[in-house]
DODREN-743825 format. One record per residue (C-alpha): x, y, z. Coordinates in steps of 0.05 Angstrom, whole numbers, padded with zeros to 5 digits, always signed. Example, Ala and Ser with C-alpha at 12.3 -4.5 7.8 and 13.67 -1.06 7.14 Angstrom:
+00246-00090+00156 +00273-00021+00143 
***
This chain:
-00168-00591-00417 -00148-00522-00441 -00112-00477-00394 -00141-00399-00414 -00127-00352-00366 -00057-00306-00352 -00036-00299-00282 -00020-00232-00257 +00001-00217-00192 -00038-00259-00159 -00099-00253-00200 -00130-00285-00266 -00126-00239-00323 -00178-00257-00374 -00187-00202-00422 -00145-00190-00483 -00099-00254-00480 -00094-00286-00541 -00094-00350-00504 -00176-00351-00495 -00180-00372-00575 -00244-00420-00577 -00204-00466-00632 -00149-00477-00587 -00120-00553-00581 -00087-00584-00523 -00016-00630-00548 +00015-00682-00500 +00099-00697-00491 +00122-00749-00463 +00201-00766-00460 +00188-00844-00468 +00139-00841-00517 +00167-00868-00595 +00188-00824-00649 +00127-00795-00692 +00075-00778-00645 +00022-00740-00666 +00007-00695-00602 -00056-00736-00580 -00057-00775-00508 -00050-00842-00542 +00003-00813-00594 +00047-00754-00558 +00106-00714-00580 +00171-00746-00553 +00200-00671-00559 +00170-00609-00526 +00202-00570-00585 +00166-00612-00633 +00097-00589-00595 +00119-00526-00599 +00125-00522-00677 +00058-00561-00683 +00025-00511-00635 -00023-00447-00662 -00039-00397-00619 -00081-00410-00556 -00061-00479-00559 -00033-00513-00495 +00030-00569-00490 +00026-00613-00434 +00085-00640-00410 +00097-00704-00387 +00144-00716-00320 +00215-00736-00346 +00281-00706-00381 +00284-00674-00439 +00351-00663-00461 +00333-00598-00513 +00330-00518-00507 +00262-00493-00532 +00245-00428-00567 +00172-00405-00566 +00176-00375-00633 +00134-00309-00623 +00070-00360-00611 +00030-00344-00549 +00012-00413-00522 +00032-00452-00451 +00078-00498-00440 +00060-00541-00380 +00099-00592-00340 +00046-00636-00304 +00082-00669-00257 +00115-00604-00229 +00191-00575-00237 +00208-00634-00190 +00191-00687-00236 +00198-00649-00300 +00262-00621-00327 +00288-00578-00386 +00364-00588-00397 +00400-00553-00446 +00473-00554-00469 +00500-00495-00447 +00486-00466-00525 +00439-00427-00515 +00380-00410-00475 +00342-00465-00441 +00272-00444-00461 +00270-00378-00505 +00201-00336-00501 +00194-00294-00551 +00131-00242-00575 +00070-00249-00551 +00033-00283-00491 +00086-00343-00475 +00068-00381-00414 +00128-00435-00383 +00096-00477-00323 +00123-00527-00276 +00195-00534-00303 +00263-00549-00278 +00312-00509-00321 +00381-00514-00327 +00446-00519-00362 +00438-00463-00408 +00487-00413-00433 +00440-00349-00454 +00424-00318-00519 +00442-00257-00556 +00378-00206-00572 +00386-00148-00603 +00429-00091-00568 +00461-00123-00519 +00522-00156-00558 +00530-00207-00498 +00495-00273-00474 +00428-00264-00436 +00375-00310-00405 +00419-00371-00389 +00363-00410-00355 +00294-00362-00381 +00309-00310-00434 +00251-00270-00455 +00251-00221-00507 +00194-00167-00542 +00142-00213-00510 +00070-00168-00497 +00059-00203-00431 +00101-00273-00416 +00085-00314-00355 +00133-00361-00319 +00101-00401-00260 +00127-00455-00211 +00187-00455-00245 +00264-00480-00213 +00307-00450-00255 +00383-00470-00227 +00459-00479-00258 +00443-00435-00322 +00512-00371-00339 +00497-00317-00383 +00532-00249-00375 +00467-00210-00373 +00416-00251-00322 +00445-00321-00302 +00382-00353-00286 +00327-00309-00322 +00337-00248-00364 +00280-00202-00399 +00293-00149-00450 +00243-00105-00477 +00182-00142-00453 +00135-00145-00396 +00100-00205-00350 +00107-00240-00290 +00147-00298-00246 +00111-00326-00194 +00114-00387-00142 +00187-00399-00171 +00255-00416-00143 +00320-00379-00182 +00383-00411-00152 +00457-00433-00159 +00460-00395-00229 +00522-00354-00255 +00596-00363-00234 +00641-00397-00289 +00687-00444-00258 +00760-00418-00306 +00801-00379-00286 +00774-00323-00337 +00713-00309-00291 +00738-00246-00254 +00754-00216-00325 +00683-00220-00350 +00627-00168-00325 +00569-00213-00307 +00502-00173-00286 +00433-00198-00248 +00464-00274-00233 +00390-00298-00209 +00345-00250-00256 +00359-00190-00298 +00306-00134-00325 +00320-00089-00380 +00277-00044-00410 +00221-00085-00380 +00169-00083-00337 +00176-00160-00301 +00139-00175-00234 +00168-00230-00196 +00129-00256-00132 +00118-00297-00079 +00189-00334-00105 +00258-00351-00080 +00323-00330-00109 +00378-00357-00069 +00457-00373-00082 +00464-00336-00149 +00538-00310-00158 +00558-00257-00215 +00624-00211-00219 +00594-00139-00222 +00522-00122-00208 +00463-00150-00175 +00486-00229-00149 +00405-00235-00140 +00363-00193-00187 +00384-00132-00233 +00315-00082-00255 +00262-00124-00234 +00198-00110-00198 +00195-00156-00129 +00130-00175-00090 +00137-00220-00031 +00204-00254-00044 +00255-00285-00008 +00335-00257-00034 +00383-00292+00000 +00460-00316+00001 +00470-00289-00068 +00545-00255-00085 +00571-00202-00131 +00609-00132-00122 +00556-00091-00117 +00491-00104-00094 +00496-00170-00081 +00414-00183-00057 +00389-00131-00109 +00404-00070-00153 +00365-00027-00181 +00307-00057-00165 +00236-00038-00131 +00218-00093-00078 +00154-00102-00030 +00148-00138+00030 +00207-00178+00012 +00257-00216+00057 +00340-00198+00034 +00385-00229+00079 +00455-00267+00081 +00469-00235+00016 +00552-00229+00003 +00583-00167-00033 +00647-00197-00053 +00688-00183-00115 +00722-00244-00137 +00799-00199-00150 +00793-00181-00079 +00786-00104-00096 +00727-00060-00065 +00659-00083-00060 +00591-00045-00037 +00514-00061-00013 +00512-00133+00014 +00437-00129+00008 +00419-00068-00035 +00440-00022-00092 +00401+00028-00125 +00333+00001-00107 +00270+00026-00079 +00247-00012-00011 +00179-00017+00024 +00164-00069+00076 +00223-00098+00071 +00277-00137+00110 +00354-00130+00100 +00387-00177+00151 +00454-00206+00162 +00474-00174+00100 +00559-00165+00078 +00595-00123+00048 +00676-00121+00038 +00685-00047+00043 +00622-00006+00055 +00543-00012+00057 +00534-00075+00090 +00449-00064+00081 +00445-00022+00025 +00472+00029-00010 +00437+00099-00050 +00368+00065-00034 +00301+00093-00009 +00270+00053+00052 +00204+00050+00073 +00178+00010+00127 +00236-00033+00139 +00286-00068+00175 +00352-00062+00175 +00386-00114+00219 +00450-00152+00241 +00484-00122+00174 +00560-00122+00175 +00616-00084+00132 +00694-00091+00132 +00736-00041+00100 +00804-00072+00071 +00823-00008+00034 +00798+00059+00043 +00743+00094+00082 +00688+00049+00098 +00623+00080+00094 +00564+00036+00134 +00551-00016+00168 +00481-00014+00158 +00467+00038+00095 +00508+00095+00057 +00471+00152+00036 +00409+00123+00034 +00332+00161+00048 +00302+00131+00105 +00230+00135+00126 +00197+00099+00189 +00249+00048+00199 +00289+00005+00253 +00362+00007+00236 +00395-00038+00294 +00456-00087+00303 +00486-00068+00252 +00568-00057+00248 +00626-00036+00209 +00699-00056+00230 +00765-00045+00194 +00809-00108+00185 +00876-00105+00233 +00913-00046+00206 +00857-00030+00155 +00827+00039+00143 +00763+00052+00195 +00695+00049+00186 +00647+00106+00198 +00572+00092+00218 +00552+00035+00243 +00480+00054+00232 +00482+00098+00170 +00532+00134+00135 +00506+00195+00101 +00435+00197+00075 +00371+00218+00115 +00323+00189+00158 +00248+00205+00171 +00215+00175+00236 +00268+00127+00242 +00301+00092+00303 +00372+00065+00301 +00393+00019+00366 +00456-00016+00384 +00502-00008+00321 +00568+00001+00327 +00628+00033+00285 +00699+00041+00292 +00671+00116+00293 +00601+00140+00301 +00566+00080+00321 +00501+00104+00314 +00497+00155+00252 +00562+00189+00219 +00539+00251+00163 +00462+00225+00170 +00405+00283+00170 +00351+00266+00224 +00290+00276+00231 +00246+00252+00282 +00293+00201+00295 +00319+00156+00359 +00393+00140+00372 +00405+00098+00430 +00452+00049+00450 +00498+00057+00402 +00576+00021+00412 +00610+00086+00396 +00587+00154+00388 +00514+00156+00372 +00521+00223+00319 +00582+00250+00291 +00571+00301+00234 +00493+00299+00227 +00442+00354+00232 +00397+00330+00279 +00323+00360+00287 +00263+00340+00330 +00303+00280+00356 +00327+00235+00410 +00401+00219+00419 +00415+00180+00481 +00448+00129+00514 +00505+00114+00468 +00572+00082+00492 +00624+00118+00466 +00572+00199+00475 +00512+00217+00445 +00527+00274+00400 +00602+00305+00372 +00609+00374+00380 +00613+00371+00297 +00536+00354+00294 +00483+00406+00284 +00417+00404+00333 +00365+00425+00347 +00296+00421+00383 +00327+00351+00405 +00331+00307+00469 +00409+00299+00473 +00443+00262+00525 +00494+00314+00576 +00455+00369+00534 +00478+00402+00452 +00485+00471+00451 +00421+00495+00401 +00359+00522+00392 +00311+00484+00427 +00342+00424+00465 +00343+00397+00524 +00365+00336+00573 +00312+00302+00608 +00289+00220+00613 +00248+00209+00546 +00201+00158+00583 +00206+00122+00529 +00149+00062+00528 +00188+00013+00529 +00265+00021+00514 +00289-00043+00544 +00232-00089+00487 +00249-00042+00431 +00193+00008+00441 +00205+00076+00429 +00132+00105+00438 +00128+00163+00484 +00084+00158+00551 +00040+00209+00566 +00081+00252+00606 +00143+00248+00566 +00178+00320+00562 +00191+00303+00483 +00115+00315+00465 +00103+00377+00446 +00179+00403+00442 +00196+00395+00378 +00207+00450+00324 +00143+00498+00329 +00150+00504+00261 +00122+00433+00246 +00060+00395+00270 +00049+00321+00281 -00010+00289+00245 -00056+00304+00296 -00045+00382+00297 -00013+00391+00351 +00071+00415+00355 +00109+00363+00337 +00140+00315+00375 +00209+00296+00391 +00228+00225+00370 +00206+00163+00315 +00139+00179+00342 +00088+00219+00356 +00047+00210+00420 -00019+00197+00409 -00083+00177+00464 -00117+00134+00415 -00056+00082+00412 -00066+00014+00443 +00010-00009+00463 +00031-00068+00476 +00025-00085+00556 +00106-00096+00578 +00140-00116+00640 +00161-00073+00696 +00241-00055+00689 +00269-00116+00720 +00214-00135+00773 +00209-00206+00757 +00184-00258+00811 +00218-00285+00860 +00203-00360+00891 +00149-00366+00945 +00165-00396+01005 +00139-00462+00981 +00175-00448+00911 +00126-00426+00865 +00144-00366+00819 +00072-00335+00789 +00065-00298+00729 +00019-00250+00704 -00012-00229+00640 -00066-00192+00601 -00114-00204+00556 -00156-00172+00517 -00161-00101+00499 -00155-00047+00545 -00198-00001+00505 -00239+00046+00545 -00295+00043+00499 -00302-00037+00533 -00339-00049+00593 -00311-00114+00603 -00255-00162+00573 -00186-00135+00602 -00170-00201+00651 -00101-00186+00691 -00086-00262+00700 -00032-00289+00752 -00017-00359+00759 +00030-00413+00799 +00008-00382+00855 +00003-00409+00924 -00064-00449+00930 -00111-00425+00984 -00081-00363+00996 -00105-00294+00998 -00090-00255+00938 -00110-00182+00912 -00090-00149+00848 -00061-00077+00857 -00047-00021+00811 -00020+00057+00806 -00023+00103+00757 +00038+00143+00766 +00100+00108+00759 +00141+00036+00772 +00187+00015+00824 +00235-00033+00835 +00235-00048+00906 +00256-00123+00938 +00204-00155+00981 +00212-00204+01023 +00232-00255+00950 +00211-00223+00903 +00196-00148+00881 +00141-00096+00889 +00136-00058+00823 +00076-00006+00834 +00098+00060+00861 +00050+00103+00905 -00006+00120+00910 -00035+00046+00896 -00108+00012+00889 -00116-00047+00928 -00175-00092+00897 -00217-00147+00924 -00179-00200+00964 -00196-00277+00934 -00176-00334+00945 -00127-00369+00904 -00161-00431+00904 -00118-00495+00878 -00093-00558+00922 -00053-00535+00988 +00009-00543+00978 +00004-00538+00910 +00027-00484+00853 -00038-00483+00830 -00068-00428+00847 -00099-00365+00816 -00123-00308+00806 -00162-00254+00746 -00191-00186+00755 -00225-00156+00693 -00197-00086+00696 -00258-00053+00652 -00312-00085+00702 -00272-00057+00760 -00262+00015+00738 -00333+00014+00713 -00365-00008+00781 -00318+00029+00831 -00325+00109+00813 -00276+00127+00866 -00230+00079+00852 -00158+00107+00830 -00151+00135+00767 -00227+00130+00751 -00248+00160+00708 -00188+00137+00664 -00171+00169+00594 -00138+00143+00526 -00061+00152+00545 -00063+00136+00620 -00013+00084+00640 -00028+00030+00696 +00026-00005+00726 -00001-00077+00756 +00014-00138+00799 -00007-00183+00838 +00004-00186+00918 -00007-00248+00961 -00006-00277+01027 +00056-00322+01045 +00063-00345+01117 +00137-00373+01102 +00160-00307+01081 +00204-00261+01120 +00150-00205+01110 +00091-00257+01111 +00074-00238+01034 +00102-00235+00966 +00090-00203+00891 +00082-00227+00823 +00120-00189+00770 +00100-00124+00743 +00065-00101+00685 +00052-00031+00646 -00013-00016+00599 -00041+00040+00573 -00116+00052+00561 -00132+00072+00493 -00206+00089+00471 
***
């Protein structure tokens, strides 16, 4: 059967590959087959490379599971070389003299291959080794599939490296490639220990490249293209998850900027690269940019990142001047050794940031933000100061341990905590959404909307906003809890909950259920609401969450065993605002808040009733 189709990115190329020839012959390998074969099932090659010098273009090898002690070289012929059984049960081993498997010119497919032992190749212009594992060179369009390529050194691309060609990795792992065990290691610069692009245009997706180690640059992947991937606990100096590299929707964590002399080392996750979607967790770095370093970020998460200066000024826990747009930059940290040098912004050092929040990092100095230029940003509980030399604009600094903003910062048209001199700001509660969960949305009668620089507008027309983002009615949030009214035991120890679900779109008539359960069975129960503010106020043992003025609804009955924690109770909210006209709040409109529980009768109780926890929603159209 002949394989005649290119993947690309997830799809099936089939126009213009050379591959769709209508002469094209299929040839088997097999390891344990004799000396002599002719190709055929009955007759195979005992060596892929023999295959490969039979092949013409268009043909397809098919590779028997087993291992085949040899390095192949495709030899400018656009065919595929297929493992059947899979890279588990099929493995190319070289000798460490050369590349592994070498695809050169045209339309080279490799699929379902172990690779390893290889030492790289020299191509020309780059007068060192490249491509320990996969070096691919001038090809039109090469393909490498379910691939494992591990325990390959070069000193350009460890694992895989592609010069001057384009193509695509997919569904592969790249892992435990580069690092020389001799002592001359340190003294050799080793670049892209996983996968190295140059002057290439190389996809790789929906593939793992993990534990890669190289000297200098890019311990994961040096100028290559990354869709979906997982980059993780790779080491070099510099850029240790990636450098220079453009990556969507990609996961980069527990990567190690380390340089084996012990000197200075930068961007545990990220060097030089273009994010979007992307994830840079529990990255390191020995002196500064624990995330990432003179990278654009879109979309992402920065988290749990961690620098530690040993010799001069560290410069981010998180990032160093890096451009930020609609981000979370939290947890993050940067800490100088005992009796080294400090670090300076636990969040950021430097840069800019667009619609971006930063929450609870923390710095020897500036926890939050040291040099950063904000805009429509948050900075909140920061360990440290939450801004130290940043121009802030249409913002929200509050809440930080150590201050919210140094007198060296510029603001304006900003929410500061204790008040900035400047143009524009002021002091007031942001009611935030949900500050406590994470959620920095603005309620509807926050004093941030509409107090921003007059100068600019938010999406919807309107001034803008102050903070990560702009209020708008047509939102659905998320329904969260109450500040801390959580439920206490009933006199007969049950603890109810309450929930939502469904939609509470006003453009529903019904659907919105407020749900409590373990409640007392056979007792009287009502679901009330308000629509001005929460409370936290103890009752009898629990906590009554609505402020005044409330709704009382229906009484039921609980139903359940007595005795029992089995009771219930549901109201749908849409049926009940759309059958009671004068009930409060009606009629209700997108960006109203309703804060909800559940009361109910309890006889044992010192006030002869209790409450479920709390809730907040907002109606949305």
């Amino acid at each position: 059967m002949r394989r005649a189709s290119v993947f690309v990115r997830g799809c099936l190329c089939l126009l213009g590959s050379p591959l769709l020839s209508a002469s094209a012959s299929t040839l088997w390998v097999d390891a344990n087959a004799p000396s002599g074969g002719d190709g055929t099932p009955t007759s195979p090659f005992r060596s892929v490379q023999d295959a490969i010098d039979a092949a013409l273009g268009g043909d397809e090898i098919r590779v028997l599971p087993g291992t085949y002690h040899e390095s192949i070289d495709f030899q400018s012929k656009s065919i595929a070389v297929i493992g059947v059984g899979g890279p588990g049960a099929t493995t190319l081993r070289g000798n460490q003299d050369g590349p592994v498997a070498f695809l050169r010119g045209g339309w080279p497919v490799l699929d379902g291959f172990t690779v390893e032992n290889g030492s790289g190749g020299f191509v020309p212009g780059i007068w060192v080794p490249c491509g320990g594992g996969i070096l691919i060179h001038g090809a039109s369009y090469a393909v490498v599939a379910n691939c494992i390529v591990r325990g390959n050194y070069a000193a350009r691309g460890d694992g895989v490296a592609v010069v001057n060609a384009a193509g695509v990795m997919h569904s592969s792992v790249i892992e435990l490639n580069g690092g020389y065990a001799d002592p001359s290691y340190c003294n050799i610069e080793d670049w892209g220990g996983g996968v190295l692009g140059h002057s290439s245009q190389f996809w790789i997706s929906y593939s793992t490249i993990r534990n890669n180690r190289t000297t200098t640059d890019g311990g994961g992947a040096v100028g290559v293209s990354l869709d979906h991937c997982t980059i993780e606990g790779n080491t070099s100096a510099y850029g240790a998850g990636i450098s220079g590299c453009y990556a969507v929707d990609c996961t980069i964590r527990q990567n190690s900027a380390r340089s084996c002399d012990a000197s200075d080392a930068w961007a545990g996750g990220a060097d030089g690269s273009t994010l979007l979607r992307c994830t840079l967790s529990q990255n390191y770095a020995d002196f500064s940019a624990g995330g990432a370093r003179n990278s654009v970020l879109r979309e992402c998460l920065i988290r749990g990142n961690a620098a530690n200066p040993w010799e001069g000024l560290g410069r981010g826990g998180g990032l160093q001047s890096c451009t930020l747009e609609d981000c979370l930059v939290e947890g993050n940290r940067i800490f100088a050794s005992a009796g080294g040098p400090p670090g300076y912004g636990g969040g950021a050092w430097g840069g800019s940031a667009l619609r971006t929040v930063f929450r609870g990092n923390r710095a020897d100095i500036a926890g939050g933000v040291f040099g950063t230029t904000l805009d429509r940003c948050v900075v909140v509980e920061s360990g440290g100061v939450g801004a130290l030399g940043a121009a802030i604009t249409n913002s929200i600094v509050r809440d930080n341990a150590g201050g919210d903003v140094d007198p060296s910062c510029s603001v304006q048209y900003s929410n500061i905590g204790g008040g900035s001199p400047g143009v524009g700001n002021l002091d007031a509660c942001p009611l935030f959404w949900d500050a406590p969960g994470g959620d920095f949305h603005l309620q509807l009668h926050s004093p941030c909307i509409d107090s921003g620089d007059p100068a600019q507008l938010d999406p919807d027309g309107s001034r803008v906003d102050m903070g990560a983002f702009p209020f708008r009615r047509d939102e659905c949030l998320p329904t969260v809890p109450i500040g801390a009214c959580a439920a206490g035991p009933s006199s007969n120890g049950c603890t109810p909950t309450l929930t939502t679900t469904g939609s509470p779109s006003l453009s529903l008539s019904q659907g919105f259920v407020i749900g409590s359960s373990q409640l007392p069975a056979q007792r009287s129960a009502l679901v009330l609401y308000g629509t001005s503010c929460g409370i936290e106020q103890p009752w009898a043992t629990s906590t009554r969450c609505v402020g005044s003025p409330v709704q009382r609804t229906l009484a039921l009955s609980t139903g359940g065993s007595p005795g029992a924690c089995d009771g219930s109770l549901g109201l749908d909210f849409h049926v009940w605002r759309t059958t009671q006209p004068h009930a409060l709040g009606v009629p209700f409109h997108p960006g109203d808040a309703v804060w909800v529980q559940v009361w109910y009768r309890d006889p044992g109780s010192p006030l002869g009733s209790n409450f479920s926890p709390g809730l907040r929603f907002l109606c949305c159209p």
